[in-house]
C-alpha positions as CSV (number, residue, x, y, z in Angstrom):
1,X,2.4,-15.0,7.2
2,X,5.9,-13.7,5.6
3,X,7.1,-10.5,7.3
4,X,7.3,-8.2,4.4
5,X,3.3,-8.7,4.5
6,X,2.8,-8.4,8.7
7,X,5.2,-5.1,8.0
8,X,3.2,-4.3,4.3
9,X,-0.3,-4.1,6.7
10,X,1.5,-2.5,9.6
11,X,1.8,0.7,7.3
12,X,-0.4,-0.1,4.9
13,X,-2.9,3.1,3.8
14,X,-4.5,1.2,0.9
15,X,-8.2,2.6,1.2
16,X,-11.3,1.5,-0.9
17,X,-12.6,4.1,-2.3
18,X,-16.3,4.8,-1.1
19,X,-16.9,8.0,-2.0
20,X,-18.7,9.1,-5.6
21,X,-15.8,11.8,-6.6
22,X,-15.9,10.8,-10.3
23,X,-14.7,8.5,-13.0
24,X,-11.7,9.9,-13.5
25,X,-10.3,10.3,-9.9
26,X,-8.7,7.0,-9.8
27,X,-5.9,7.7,-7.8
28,X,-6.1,10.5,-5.0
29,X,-2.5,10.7,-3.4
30,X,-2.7,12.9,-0.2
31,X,0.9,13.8,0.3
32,X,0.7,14.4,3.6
33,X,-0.5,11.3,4.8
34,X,0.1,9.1,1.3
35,X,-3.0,7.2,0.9
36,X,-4.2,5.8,-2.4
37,X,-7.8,5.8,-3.0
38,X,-8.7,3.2,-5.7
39,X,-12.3,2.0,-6.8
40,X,-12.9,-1.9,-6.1
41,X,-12.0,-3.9,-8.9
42,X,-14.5,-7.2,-9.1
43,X,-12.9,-9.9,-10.8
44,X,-14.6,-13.2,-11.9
45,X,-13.9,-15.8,-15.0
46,X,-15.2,-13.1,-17.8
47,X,-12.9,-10.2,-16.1
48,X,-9.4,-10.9,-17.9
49,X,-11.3,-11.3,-21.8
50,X,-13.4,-7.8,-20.6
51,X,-10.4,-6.2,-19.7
52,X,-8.1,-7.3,-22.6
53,X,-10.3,-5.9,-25.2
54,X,-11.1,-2.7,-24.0
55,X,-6.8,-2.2,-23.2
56,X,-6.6,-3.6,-26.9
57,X,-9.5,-0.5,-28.2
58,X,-7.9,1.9,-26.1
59,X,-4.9,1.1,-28.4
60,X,-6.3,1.3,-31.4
61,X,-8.8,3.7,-31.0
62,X,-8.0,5.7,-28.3
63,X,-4.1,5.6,-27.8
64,X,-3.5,8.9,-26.1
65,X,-6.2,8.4,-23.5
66,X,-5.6,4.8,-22.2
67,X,-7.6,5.4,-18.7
68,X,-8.4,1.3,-18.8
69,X,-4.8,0.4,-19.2
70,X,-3.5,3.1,-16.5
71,X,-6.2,0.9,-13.7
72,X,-4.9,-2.1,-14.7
73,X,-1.2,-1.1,-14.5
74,X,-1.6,-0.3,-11.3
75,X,-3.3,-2.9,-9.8
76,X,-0.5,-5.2,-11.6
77,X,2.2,-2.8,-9.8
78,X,0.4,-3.5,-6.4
79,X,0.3,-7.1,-6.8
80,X,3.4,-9.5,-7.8
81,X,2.7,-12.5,-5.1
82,X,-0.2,-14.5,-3.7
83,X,0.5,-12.2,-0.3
84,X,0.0,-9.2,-2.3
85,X,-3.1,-10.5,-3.8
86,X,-4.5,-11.5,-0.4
87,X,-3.9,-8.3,1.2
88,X,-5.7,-6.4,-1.9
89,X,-8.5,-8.6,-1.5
90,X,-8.2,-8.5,2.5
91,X,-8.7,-4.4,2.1
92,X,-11.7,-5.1,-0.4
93,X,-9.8,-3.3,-3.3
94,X,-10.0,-6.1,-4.9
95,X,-13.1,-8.7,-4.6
96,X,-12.9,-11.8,-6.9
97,X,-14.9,-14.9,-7.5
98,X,-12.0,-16.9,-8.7
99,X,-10.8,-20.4,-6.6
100,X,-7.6,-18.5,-4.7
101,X,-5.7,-15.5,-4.6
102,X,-2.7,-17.6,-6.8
103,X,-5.2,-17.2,-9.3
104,X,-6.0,-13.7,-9.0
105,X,-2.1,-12.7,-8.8
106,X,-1.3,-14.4,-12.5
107,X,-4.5,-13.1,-13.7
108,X,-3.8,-9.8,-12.9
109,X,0.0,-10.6,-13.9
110,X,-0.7,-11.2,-17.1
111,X,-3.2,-8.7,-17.8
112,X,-0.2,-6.2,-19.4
113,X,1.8,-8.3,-20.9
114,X,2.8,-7.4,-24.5
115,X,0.8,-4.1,-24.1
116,X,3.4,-1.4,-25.4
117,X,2.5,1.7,-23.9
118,X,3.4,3.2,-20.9
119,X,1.2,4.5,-18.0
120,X,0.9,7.9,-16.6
121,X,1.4,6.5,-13.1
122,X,4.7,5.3,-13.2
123,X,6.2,8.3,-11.6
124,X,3.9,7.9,-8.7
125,X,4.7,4.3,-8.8
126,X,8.4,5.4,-8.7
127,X,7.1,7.6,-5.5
128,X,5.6,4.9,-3.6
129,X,8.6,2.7,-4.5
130,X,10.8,5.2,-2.8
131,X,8.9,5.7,-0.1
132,X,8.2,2.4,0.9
133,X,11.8,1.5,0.5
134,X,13.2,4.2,2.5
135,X,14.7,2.7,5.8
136,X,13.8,5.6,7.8
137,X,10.4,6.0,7.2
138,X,10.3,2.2,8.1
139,X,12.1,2.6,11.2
140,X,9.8,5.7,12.3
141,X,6.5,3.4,11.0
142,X,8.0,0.7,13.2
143,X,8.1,3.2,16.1
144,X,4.9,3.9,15.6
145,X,3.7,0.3,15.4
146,X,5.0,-0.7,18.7
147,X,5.3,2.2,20.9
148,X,2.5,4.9,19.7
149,X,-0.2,2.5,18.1
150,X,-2.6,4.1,20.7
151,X,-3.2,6.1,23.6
152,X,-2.3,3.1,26.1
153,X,0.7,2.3,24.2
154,X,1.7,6.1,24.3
155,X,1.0,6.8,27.8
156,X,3.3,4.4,28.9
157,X,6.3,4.4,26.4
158,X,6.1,8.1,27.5
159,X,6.2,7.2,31.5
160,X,8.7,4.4,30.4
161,X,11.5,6.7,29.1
162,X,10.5,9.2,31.9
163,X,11.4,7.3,34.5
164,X,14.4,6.0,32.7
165,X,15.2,9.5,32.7
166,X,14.5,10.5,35.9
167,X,16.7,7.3,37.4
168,X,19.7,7.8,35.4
169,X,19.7,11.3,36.5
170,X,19.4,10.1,40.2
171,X,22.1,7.6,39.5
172,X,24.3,10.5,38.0
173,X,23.7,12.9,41.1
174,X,24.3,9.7,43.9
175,X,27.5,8.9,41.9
176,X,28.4,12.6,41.8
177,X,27.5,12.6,45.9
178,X,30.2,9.7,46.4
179,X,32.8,10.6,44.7
């Protein structure tokens, strides 16, 4: 397992979406906690012919409402290795009947390729981009991880850097005593 991917599932918030809000809420992005709620996608050997028709209607018939395209450009965003895939398919966003996730990654690839418009989620794209490249917000996620994963963990980091505390201040005020 690469490390991108062990640090990808660390912080990962990729959520199925169970809940029955509507057609057209795709994407949910809580900014507070930025979590992406996506309906499953199930892919098998008719999924790539399905979905290149209907992004080929919505482009002739429908070109300022491209809802299909906008699904399947994000999924394609989300997935650029087999790891990627596998993780996808690991959270049940994704549940294929194809032989391996290699598959499902060039599938999904090649899905918008030579498709010329552009999809209303880039800027969140951008967003998530940002996010997930910022080194501080992997250095506090890391923290997290290791130290405050959960109450156990807590507890004693927290009695850990108290004592440390407590005998540096001892060793300070002996030191002080001596000399």
């Amino acid at each position: 397992m690469t490390t991108n991917r062990k640090k990808l599932q660390q912080q990962s918030s990729l959520r199925r979406n169970n809940s029955s809000a509507g057609f057209f809420a795709w994407v949910v992005c809580h900014a507070a906690r930025a979590r992406f709620q996506i309906p499953q996608l199930k892919v098998d050997h008719t999924t790539e012919c399905v979905l290149r028709n209907l992004i080929a209607f919505e482009q002739c018939h429908y070109p300022e409402e491209p809802y299909i395209f906008n699904y399947v450009s994000l999924i394609d965003s989300f997935i650029h290795s087999k790891d990627d895939a596998e993780l996808l398919v690991e959270k049940e966003i994704i549940v294929h009947e194809l032989g391996s996730d290699q598959e499902l990654a060039n599938l999904v690839n090649d899905l918008c390729k030579h498709v010329t418009n552009s999809t209303c989620y880039h800027q969140i794209m951008e967003d998530v981009n940002e996010h997930y490249n910022n080194d501080w917000k992997w250095a506090m996620g890391t923290l997290r991880w290791v130290y405050f994963r959960d109450p156990w963990r807590s507890s004693s980091t927290i009695v850990g850097v108290a004592v440390l505390i407590f005998t540096a201040f001892n060793f300070y005020r002996v030191t002080d005593l001596l000399f």
